[in-house]
N, C-alpha and C positions, 0 to 999 in steps of 0.2 A: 515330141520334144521331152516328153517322160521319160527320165532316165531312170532305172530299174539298180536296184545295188550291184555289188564287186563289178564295177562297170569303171568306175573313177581309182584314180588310188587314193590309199588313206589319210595321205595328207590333204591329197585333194577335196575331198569331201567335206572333211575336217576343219577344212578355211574356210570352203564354201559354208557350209553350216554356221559357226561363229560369225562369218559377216552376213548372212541373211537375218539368222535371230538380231543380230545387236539394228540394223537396218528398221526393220520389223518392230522391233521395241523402240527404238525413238522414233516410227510413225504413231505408233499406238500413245507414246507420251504426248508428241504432237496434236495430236486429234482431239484427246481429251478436251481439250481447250479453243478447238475451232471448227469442232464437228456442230452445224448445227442442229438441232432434235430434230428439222423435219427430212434431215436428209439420209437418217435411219431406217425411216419404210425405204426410200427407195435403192439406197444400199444392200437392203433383203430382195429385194426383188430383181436387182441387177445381178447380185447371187444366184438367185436360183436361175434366172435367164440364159448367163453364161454358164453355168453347170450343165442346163439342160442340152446348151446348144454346143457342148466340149465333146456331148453323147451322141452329134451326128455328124457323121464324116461325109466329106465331098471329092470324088475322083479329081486327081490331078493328071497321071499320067496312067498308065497299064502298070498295075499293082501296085500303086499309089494314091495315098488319099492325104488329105488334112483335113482339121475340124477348126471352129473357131477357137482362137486365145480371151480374145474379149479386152486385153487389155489397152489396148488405146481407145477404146470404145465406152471403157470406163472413165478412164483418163479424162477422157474429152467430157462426157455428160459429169461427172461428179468432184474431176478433181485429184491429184497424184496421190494425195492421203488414201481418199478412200478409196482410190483402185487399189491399191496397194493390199489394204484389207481386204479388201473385197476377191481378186487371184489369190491371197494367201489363203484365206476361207475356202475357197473351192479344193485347191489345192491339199489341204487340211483332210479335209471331206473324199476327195477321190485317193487319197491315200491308205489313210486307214482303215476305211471302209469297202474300197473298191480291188483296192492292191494296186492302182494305177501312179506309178512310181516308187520309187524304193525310200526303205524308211531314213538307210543312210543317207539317200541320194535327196531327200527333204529340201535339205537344205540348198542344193545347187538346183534345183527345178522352180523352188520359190525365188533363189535370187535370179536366175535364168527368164521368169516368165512374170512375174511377180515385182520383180523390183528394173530390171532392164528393162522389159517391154513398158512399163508404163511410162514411165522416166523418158525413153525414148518415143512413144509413142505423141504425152504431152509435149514433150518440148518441140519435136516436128510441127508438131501441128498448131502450136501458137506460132511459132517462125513462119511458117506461113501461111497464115491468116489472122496474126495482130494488123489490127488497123485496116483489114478488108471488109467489108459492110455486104457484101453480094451474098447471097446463100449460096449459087455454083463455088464460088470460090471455097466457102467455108468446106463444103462437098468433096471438093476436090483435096483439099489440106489433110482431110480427114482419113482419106482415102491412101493418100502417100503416108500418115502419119500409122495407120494398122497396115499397111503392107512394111514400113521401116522398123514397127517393134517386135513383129513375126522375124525378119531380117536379123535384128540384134540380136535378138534370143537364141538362133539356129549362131550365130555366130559367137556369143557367151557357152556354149555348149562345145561347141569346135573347141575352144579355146581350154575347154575344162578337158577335153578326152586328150589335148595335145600335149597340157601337159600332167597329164597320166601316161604317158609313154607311147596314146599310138601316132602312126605316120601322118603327120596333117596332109598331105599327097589323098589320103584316104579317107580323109574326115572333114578337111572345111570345104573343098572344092564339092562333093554331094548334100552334103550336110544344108549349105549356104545357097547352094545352085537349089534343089527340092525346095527348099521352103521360100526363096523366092517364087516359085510357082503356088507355093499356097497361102502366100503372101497377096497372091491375085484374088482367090477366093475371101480369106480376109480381110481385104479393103470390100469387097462387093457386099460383105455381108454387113460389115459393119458400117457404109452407109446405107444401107434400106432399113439396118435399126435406127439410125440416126433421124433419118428423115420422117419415120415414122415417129416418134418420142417428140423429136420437135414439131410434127404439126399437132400432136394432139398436147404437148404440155409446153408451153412457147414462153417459161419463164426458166428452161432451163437450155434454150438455143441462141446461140450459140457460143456466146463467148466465154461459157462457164470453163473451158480446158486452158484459151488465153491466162485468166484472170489467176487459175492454179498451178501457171507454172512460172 
C-alpha cells in the first residue's frame, strides 16, 4: 500500500499532501489538550510494535503477501488521535529512512493508511460493539473493524491512481480484491494482539475505541 513517487500525478499528490498535513496538524492541536501523560509510554511502544510487525510479511496467494497496518488496532487500544500519530510516526520513520514509500507520495500513504484506516477502523468497531458487554463479541467487532481499514485504504489508493489517469478496470478490482485477502491476515493479527494486551493490561479492554470515536 506504499506508494513510491511519479506514480500519482501532480496534482494528485499535491491535494493529497495538503489534506494529510492540515488533517495531521489539527490531530496534533487536538491531542495537546487530551493526550493523557500515561498514554505516552504506550503510544511509543505501539510504535515500535507496528513498525516492527510492518517488517514481516505473510503469504496470501502465490507471489503475494501482506504485512500488518496496525491501524485499527491502534484505533481500538488507544484511540483515533493517537493512532493517527502513531501510523504517521511510522510512516515518517519507513520513509525517510527506509525508502519505503515516496517522499512526494508522503502525503497520500499517511492520508491512505494513517488517517482512512484509523477513522474507518474505529468507527467499524464501535458500531459494532457499543453497548456489547461479551468479549467474543468485542473480538469479533475487532476483527471486521482491521479487515474494513485494510479495505478502505486499498480503496483510498484505487481512488488516488484513478484519478491519476490509470483504467480503474485495472486498479480497484486487484487493488480492492488482494487486500481484502490481506485484510484476513489483518483481522487475525490484530485480535491475538488484542487479546493478548487486554489480558495482561485490563484497564485498557475494551471499550477504549467505543469511547474515542
Amino acid at each position: 500500500m506504499h506508494m513510491p513517487d511519479r506514480v500519482l500525478d501532480p496534482a494528485v499528490w499535491v491535494a493529497a499532501d495538503v489534506t494529510a498535513a492540515s488533517l495531521v496538524g489539527l490531530t496534533v492541536r487536538r491531542m495537546r489538550t487530551r493526550l493523557e501523560p500515561s498514554d505516552v509510554p504506550l503510544m511509543g511502544v505501539m510504535a515500535a510494535f507496528i513498525f516492527a510487525a510492518q517488517m514481516v510479511n505473510f503469504p496470501v496467494a502465490a507471489g503475494v503477501s501482506g504485512h500488518l497496518v496496525g491501524a485499527a488496532l491502534a484505533g481500538i487500544l488507544l484511540g483515533l488521535g493517537p493512532a493517527v500519530l502513531i501510523i504517521t510516526t511510522v510512516l515518517l520513520v519507513q520513509c525517510f529512512l527506509y525508502q519505503d514509500g515516496g517522499v512526494l507520495a508522503l502525503g497520500a500513504n499517511v492520508l491512505n493508511m494513517a488517517l482512512v484506516g484509523p477513522a474507518v477502523g474505529v468507527g467499524v468497531y464501535a458500531a459494532l460493539s457499543r453497548g456489547v458487554g461479551t468479549r467474543p463479541r468485542h473480538v469479533a467487532a475487532a476483527f471486521i473493524a482491521a479487515w474494513a481499514a485494510v479495505v478502505a485504504g486499498a480503496l483510498a489508493v484505487s481512488i488516488e491512481l484513478v484519478l491519476s489517469g490509470y483504467d480503474w478496470r485495472l486498479v480497484v478490482v486487484p487493488a480492492v480484491g488482494w487486500h481484502a485477502l490481506i485484510g484476513v491476515g489483518e483481522g487475525a493479527v490484530t485480535v491475538a494482539a488484542l487479546r493478548l494486551v487486554w489480558r495482561t493490561r485490563p484497564d485498557l479492554a475494551p471499550a477504549r475505541g467505543e469511547v474515542a470515536a
